[in-house]
N, C-alpha and C positions, 0 to 999 in steps of 0.2 A: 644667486640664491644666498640668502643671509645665511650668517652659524646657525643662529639658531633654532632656524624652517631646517636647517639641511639634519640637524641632529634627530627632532621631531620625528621625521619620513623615515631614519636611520628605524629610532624606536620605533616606530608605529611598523613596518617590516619586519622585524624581529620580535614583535607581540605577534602578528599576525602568522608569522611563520613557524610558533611556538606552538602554538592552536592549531595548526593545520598538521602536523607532525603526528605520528600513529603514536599513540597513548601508549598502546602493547609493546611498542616497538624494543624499550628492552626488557620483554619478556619472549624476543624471539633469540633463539639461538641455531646459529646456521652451522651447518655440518663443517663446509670447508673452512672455518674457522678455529675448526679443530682438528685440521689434517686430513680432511676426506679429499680425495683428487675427483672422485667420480669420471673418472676415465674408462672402469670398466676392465683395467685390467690390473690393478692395485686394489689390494686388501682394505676396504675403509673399516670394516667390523669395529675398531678400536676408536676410532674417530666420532661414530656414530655414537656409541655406548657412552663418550667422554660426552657429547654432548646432550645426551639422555640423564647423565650422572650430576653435569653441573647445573643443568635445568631443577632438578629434583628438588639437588640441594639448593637451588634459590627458591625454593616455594612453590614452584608449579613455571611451568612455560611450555611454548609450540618449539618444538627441535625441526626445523625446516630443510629439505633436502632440495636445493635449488636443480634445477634440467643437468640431469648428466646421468651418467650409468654405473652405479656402486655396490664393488663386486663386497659379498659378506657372507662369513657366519653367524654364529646366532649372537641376533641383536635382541637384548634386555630390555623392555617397558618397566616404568616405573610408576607411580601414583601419582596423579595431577600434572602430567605429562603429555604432549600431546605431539603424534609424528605426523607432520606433515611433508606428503607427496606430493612438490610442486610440477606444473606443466612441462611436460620431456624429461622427468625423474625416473629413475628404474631402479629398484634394489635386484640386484639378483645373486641368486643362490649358489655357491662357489662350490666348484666340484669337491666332493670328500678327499681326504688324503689318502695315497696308495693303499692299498693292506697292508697292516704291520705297523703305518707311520702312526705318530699320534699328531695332535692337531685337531683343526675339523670344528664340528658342529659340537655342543655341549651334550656332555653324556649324558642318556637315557637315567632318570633319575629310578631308585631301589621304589619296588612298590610290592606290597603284599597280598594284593588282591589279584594279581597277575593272573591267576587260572581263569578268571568271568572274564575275561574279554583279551582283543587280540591284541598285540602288541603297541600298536597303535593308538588305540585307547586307553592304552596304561599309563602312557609317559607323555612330558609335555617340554620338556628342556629339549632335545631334540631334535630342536627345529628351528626354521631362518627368522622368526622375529618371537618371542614369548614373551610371557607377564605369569606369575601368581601372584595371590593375596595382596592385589591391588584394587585402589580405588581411583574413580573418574581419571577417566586413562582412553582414550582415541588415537585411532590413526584415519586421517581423512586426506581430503587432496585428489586434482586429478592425474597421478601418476597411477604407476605399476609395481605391482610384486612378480617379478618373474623365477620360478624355482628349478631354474635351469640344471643344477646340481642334487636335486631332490632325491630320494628314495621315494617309488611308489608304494614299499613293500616287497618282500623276497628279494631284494638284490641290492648291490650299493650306491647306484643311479639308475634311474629310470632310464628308455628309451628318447632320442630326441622328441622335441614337439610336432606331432602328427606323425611318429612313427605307429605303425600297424605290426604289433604282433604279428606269428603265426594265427592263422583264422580260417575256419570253413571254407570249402569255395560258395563263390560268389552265389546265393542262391537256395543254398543248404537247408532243408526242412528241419523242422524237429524231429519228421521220422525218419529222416536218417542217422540220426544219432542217439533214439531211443532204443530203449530191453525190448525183446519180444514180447514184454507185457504191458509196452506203451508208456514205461516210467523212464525217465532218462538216469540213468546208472547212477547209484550215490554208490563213491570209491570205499571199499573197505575201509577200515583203522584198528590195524589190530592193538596200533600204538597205543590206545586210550584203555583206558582201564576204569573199571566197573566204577562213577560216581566221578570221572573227570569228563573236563569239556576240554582236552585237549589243545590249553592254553596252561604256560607258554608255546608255543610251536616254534621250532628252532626254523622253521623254513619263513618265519616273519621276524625274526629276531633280528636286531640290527647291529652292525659294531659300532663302539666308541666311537665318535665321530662322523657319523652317518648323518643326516639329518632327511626327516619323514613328512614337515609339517610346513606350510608357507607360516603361517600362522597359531600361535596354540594359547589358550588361554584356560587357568585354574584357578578354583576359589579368588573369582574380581567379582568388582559391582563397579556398576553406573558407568560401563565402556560404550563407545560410539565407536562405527566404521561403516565409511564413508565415502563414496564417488571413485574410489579407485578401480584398478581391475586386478586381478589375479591370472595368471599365465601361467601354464604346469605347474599346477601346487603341489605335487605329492600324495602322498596318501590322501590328506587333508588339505585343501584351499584353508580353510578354519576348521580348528576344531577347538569349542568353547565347551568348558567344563566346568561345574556349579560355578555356573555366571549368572549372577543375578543386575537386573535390569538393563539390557542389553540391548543397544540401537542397532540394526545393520539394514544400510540404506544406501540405492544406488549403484551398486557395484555389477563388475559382469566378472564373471568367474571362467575360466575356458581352458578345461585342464585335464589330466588325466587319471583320476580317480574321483573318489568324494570331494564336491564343490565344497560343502558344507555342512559341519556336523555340529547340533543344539545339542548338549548334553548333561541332561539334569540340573536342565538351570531354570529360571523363573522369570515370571516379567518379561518379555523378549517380545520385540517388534522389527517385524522383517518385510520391506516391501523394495518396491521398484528394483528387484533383482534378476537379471541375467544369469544363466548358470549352464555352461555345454560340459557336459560330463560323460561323455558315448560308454567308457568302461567302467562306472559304478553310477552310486547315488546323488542327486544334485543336490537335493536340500532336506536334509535327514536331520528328525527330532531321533533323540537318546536317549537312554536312562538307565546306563553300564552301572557298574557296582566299579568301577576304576577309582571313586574316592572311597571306599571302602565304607558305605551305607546307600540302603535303599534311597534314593531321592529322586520324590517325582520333578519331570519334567513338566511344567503345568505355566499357564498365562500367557498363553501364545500367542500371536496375531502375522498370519503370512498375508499378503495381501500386493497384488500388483504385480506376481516376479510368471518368469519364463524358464522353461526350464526345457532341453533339449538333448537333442542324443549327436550331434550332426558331428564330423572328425574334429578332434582336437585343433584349435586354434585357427577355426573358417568362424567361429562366430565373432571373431575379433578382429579377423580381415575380411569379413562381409562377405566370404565365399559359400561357408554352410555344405560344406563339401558332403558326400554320404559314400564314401570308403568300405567303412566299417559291413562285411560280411560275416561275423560269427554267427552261432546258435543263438537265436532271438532276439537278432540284431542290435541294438545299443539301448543302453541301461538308462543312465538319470533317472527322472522322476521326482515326489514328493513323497517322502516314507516316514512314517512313526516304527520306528523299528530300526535294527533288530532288536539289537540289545537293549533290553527293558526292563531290571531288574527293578528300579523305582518305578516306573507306572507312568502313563500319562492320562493331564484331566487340563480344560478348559486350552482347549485348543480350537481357534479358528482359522480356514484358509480361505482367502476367496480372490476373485477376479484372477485367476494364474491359468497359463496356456500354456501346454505341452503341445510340443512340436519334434513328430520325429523319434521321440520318446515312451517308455513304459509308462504306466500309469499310477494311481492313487493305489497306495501301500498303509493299512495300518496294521501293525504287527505286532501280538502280546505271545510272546510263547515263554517267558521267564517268571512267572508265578505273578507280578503285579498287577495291576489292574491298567485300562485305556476306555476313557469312560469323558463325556461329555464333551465331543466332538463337531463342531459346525462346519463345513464345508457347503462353499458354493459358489456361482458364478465362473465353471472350470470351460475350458474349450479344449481339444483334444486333434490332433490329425494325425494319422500314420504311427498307431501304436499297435506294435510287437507283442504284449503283452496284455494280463489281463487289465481293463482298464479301470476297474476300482477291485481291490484284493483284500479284505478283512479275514485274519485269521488268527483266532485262539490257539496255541498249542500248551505242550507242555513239554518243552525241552529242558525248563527249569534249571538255567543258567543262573542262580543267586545261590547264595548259603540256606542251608535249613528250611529248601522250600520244596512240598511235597504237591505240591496240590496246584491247578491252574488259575490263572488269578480269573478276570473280568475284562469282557470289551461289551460297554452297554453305553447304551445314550448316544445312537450315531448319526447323526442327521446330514444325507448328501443330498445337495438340490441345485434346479438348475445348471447339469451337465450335458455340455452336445459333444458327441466326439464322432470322428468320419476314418473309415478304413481301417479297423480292430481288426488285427489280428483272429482269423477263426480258432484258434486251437484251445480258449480257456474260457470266457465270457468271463462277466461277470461274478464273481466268489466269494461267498460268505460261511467263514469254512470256524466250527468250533466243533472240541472233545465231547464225546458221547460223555452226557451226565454233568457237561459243563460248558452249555448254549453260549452263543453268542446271543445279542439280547436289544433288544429295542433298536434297530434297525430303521429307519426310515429313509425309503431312496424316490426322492418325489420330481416333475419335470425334468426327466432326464431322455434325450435322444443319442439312440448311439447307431449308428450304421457300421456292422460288421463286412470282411469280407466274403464271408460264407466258404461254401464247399466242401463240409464237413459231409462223410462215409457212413453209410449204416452199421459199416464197423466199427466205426469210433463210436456208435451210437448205443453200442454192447458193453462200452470199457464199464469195469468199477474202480472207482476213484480211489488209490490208496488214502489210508487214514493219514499217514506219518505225521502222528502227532509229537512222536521227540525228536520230529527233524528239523534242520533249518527253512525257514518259511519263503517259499518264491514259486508263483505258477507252476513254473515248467518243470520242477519235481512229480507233480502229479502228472504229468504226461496230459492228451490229446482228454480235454473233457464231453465227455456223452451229451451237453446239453452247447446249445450255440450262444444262448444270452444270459441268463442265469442260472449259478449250480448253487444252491443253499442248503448245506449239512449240518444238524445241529445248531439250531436257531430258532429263540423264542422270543417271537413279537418280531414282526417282520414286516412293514408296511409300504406297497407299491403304489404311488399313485401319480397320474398324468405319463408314465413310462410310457415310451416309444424305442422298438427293438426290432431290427431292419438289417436284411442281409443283400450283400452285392450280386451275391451270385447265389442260387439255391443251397438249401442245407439239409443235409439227413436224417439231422437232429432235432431233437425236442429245442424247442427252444427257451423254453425254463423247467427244470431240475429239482422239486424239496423232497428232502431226503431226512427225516428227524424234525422235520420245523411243527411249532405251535402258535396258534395266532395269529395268521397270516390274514391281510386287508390288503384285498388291490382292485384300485378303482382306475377307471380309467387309463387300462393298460394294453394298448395297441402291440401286434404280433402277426409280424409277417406267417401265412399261412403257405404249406403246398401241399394239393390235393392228396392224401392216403398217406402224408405222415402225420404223427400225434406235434402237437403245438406244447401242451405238461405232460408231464412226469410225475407223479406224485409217492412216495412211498411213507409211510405212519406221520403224516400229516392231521394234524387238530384244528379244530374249531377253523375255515377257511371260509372269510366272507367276502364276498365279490359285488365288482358291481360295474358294469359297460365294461367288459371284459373282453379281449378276443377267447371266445371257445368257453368260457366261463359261466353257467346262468348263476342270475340276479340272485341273490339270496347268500344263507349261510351252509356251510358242510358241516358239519358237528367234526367227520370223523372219516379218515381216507387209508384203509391199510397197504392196498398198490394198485393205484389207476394210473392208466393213460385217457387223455382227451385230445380227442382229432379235432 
């Protein structure tokens, strides 16, 4: 081969090889380039944050965590930053330092609004990865956040992964753990004092160095997260606070408390998510007063995720264990609530299955308003709880709020759910003088287990309207399929309401409602009990009803119909 064919093929491989080279490539910055060993048992905290810091400072880049296991505390996001969790990647969460040492996770940042909410939703340093007042900022990839050193809350590590608390034995009623008057006991507090909500609480308070949170994020916009999974996250898998335009996609969550918490943020699209959370809430909207102003929680889109009760860390190794024996079996769920001091409006959920879990929770009891609601497309099996839970109160957890806000414009449809829990049905619960309101629950089949007593069929329902909002406060309800108190404009149609085993009870409950329409609403019948309940019910027009005739009622002071 001549010089000058051999130089040519030189070039022409070296243009070619120039072209074929990743564009990005140096705008990746790899951890172990900065001292990270990911061994797992070496501090990389330092490593990571230097490669997070020199990214930044070049303008933006992906910080890449190649396959290995990197022990940390809190790692700092940055703006235009992006952490990627490559294949066999693990950050995990490095046990706290003794009591006494200092070290650890970044302290709990000073906040002044500290009494509306618990400690948890106060502070956001505190934890194994944070960001505030950043912009387009991601962490994706398919590794893991493991928060092996985490605080669940009340202590300074949680128990191991799928440790079981103290719990009921195996099998435990509600009634055996309710008051003689079928309420389950709310503990005194002499501690609180006339106009507090007993925050701080020193039994959630953490020290210097603790860390509570896999994940925590404050006043950001335009965040992505992405394909990873979460393992014991702590209090919080995520907890995102005025985040406005927020991706979360892909992820399974499998931990032990709150999977994840939306909190007073906007814009936010949330799908194809996994979420096992057996001892709290899986995928919980918020709207805490922790930035110190009302701000609703609003433009939401849930869509495609699961959400489950089943023991910590089987939905990650494919076991789907079911352990868990306490009072009302395991929690998860999908909940607007609790903390609501901003309010929620244009929120849609749909296509999501609960498995093994509680059900649909929307919850106003903090003066703001929870108003134009779409839900549908849900599936449901083996829920403990009630399986849709609407409830106005007025615990009025915000500043300078006297008065209950609003839950109107709710529209549930297209719900099947199999093996309900008999002890609460269905609840549509607002304060006398301040209804819950437009209602509409259409195409829904629910098969309950039944077996409910003619003395549960005598209970009356406490109000507890300044209490905190969850079924099983009110104890064993008088009715098997719907109890609706305080409710105007209520409309049932295509409803199917079906028991396993025979029931004592009425099987729908209004108690205060006005405007009620139900049309084609099938109800399992047995001979010589009543099928409604009615007490100062308005204007009720019916139509293929079971027990129901055709027409309108103007006006019902207390009937029963067989």
């Amino acid at each position: 081969m001549t010089a000058p064919r051999y130089l040519f093929l030189l070039m022409l491989l070296f243009v070619n090889g120039l072209f074929a080279a990743d564009p990005l490539a140096k705008h990746n910055f790899d951890v172990r380039s900065y001292g990270a060993t990911g061994d797992g048992k070496t501090l990389d905290t330092g490593a990571i944050n230097r490669a997070i810091q020199t990214a930044a400072e070049a303008g933006g880049g992906t910080v890449v965590l190649p396959a290995g296991d990197y022990l940390c505390y809190s790692i700092h996001l940055q703006s235009k930053v992006a952490l990627y969790l490559g294949v066999g990647a693990t950050i995990i969460a490095a046990d706290p330092p003794a009591p006494g040492e200092s070290g650890g996770y970044d302290a709990a940042e000073p906040n002044q609004w500290s009494e509306y909410q618990d400690f948890g939703h106060t502070h956001w340093r505190n934890s194994l990865i944070w960001g505030e007042n950043l912009d387009q900022v991601s962490i994706t990839g398919p590794g893991r956040i493991y928060g092996r050193g985490l605080s669940r809350g009340n202590g300074r590590i949680s128990r191991p992964v799928g440790a079981l608390p103290p719990q009921g034995e195996p099998g435990e009623l509600l009634s055996d753990v309710l008051g003689s008057d079928g309420v389950f006991p709310i503990p005194d507090r002499p501690d609180l004092k006339p106009g507090s909500f007993g925050y701080p609480n020193a039994r959630d308070t953490l020290s210097d160095g603790v860390g509570n949170k896999a994940i925590a994020l404050k006043n950001c916009r335009n965040v992505t997260l992405r394909d990873f999974s979460i393992l014991h996250g702590g209090h919080f898998g995520i907890l995102a606070t005025g985040v406005d335009n927020l991706t979360i996609d892909n992820l399974v969550i499998d931990t032990n408390r709150d999977g994840m918490d939306i909190d007073a943020c906007a814009n936010v699209r949330i799908s194809n998510c996994t979420i096992n959370s057996p001892w709290d809430d899986g995928l919980c909207l918020k709207a805490s007063f922790g930035l110190g102003v009302a701000r609703f929680c609003e433009n939401v889109t849930i869509t495609n995720c699961l959400v489950s009760g089943f023991d910590e860390g089987s939905i990650l190794d494919g076991t789907r264990r079911r352990g868990l024996a306490r009072r009302g079996g395991p929690i998860s769920r999908i909940k607007l609530g609790t903390e609501a001091s901003g309010g929620f409006r244009n929120i849609t959920i749909s296509n999501c299955v609960f498995d093994y879990c509680r059900g649909l929770a929307l919850e106003q009891v903090d003066g703001g308003d929870l108003e134009d609601i779409a839900i549908s497309n849900i599936t449901m099996r083996d829920v403990p709880n009630a399986p849709i839970f609407l409830r106005l109160g007025a615990r009025l957890r915000r500043p300078a709020t006297t008065e209950p806000g609003h839950v109107r414009r709710i529209l549930i449809d297209n719900l099947v759910a199999s093996n309900v829990s008999p002890d609460h049905g269905i609840l549509l619960l607002g304060v006398a003088e301040h209804p819950v309101e437009d209602v509409i629950l259409s195409n829904i089949q629910i098969h309950y287990a039944g077996g409910g007593t003619t003395e549960q069929a005598t209970r009356t329902v406490p109000e507890l309207e300044n209490a905190y909002p969850d079924p099983y406060d009110f104890g064993f309800i008088p009715s098997w399929g719907i109890f609706a108190r305080h409710v105007k404009g209520l409309s049932l149609r295509g409803v199917e309401l079906h028991t396993i085993k025979p029931d004592a009870r009425p099987a729908i409950i209004l108690d205060d409602v006005t405007d009620v329409r139900a049309a084609d609403v099938i109800l399992d019948v047995t001979d010589k009990l009543p099928v409604w309940s009615m007490v100062n019910v308005s204007r009720l027009h019916a139509r293929d009803t079971t027990r129901l005739p055709d027409g309108t009622i103007p006006g019902i002071t207390a009937r029963e119909l067989r």
